[in-house]
C-alpha positions, 0 to 999 in steps of 0.5 A, a space after each residue: 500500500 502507497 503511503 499517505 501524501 503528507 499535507 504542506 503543514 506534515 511536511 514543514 514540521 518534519 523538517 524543522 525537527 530534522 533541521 533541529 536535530 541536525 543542529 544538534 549534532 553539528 554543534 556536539 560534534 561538526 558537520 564531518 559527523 552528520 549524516 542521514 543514517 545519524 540523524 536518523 539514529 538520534 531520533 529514532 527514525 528509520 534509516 530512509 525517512 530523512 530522504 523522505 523530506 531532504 533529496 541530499 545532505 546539501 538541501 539538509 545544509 541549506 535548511 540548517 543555513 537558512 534556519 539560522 540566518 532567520 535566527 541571525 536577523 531576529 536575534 539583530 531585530 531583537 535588540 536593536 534600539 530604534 528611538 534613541 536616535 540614529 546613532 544609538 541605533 546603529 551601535 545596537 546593531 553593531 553590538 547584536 552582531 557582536 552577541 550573536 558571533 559570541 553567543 552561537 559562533 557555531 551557528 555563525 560559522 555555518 552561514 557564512 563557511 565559504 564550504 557551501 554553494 552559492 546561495 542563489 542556487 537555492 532561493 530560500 537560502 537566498 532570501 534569508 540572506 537578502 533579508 538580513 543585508 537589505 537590514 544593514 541598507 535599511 539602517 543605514 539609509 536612515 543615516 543618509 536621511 539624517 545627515 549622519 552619513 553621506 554615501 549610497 546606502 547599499 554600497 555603505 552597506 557592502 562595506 559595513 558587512 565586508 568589514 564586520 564579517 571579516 573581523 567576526 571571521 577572525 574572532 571565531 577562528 581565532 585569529 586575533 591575536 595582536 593585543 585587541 579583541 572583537 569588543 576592543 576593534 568594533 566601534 572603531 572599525 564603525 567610525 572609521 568606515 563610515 567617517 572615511 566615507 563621510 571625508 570622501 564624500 565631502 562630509 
């Protein structure tokens, strides 16, 4: 006897608990130690259900990516400070980043490995990303708008993600080993790309 259709909702819900469970085992034991057969094993799954819901490994990835790029941004979103001003503003996103590296770096290390295919192979992957900078471009266009900052938005927020991304990147791979730390370098890093930009603007 075929087996029943599973409505969209069944479907959804599979996979968040599998997503969820192959978080766990990336975080216990990296992403060398995930496979189908274990993920199966830890949830008391037959073997071939994990397929059921996932074509390959690389679609188990994307899901695990985007769920934590969702968690990325709403973690920002949560503690960003939006009525004390543009600056205050722009110091709370900075220092959410901050949080979210140091409070999951594993996490932040599974969006952004350059181990993974181009996201715009997989559009929902795409999208969480998207969503995220276009944040970044979001805040700060509402500089631009105060005349904090002069510059492009987008562009001003290429620079800012570049540059907070490599220094997060050094921090989890623990590279920042000449004197000064991830808290230690942010807020310069902050004033002194957006004031560059301001002086070669004309500010």
């Amino acid at each position: 006897m075929a087996r029943p259709a599973l409505t969209t909702d069944a479907l959804d819900a599979m996979r968040q608990r599998l997503v969820a469970a192959a978080l766990d085992v990336y975080r216990q034991a990296g992403l060398e130690a995930l496979s189908f057969r274990r993920l199966a094993d830890v949830m008391g799954l037959s073997h071939t259900l994990p397929y059921r819901y996932f074509a390959h490994k690389e679609a188990l990835l994307v899901a695990m990516r985007v769920h934590c790029t969702q968690q990325f941004e709403a973690f920002v979103r949560a503690r960003e400070n939006v009525d004390a001003g543009w600056t205050a503003q722009l110091d709370s996103v900075a220092a959410a980043y901050v949080a979210f590296v140091q409070d999951d770096p594993q996490a932040y290390q599974l969006i952004f490995t350059t181990e993974q295919p181009p996201p715009d192979r997989y559009p929902a992957l795409l999208a969480a990303r998207r969503a995220l900078f276009d944040h970044i471009v979001d805040v700060l266009a509402g500089g631009v708008d105060d005349g904090a900052i002069r510059g492009e938005p987008r562009q001003l927020a290429h620079l800012f993600w570049v540059s907070f991304h490599g220094l997060m990147t050094l921090h989890v791979a623990n590279q920042l080993v000449h004197g000064q730390t991830l808290q230690d370098l942010v807020t310069p890093l902050m004033r002194r790309l957006l004031g560059a930009d301001a002086a070669a603007t004309g500010a």
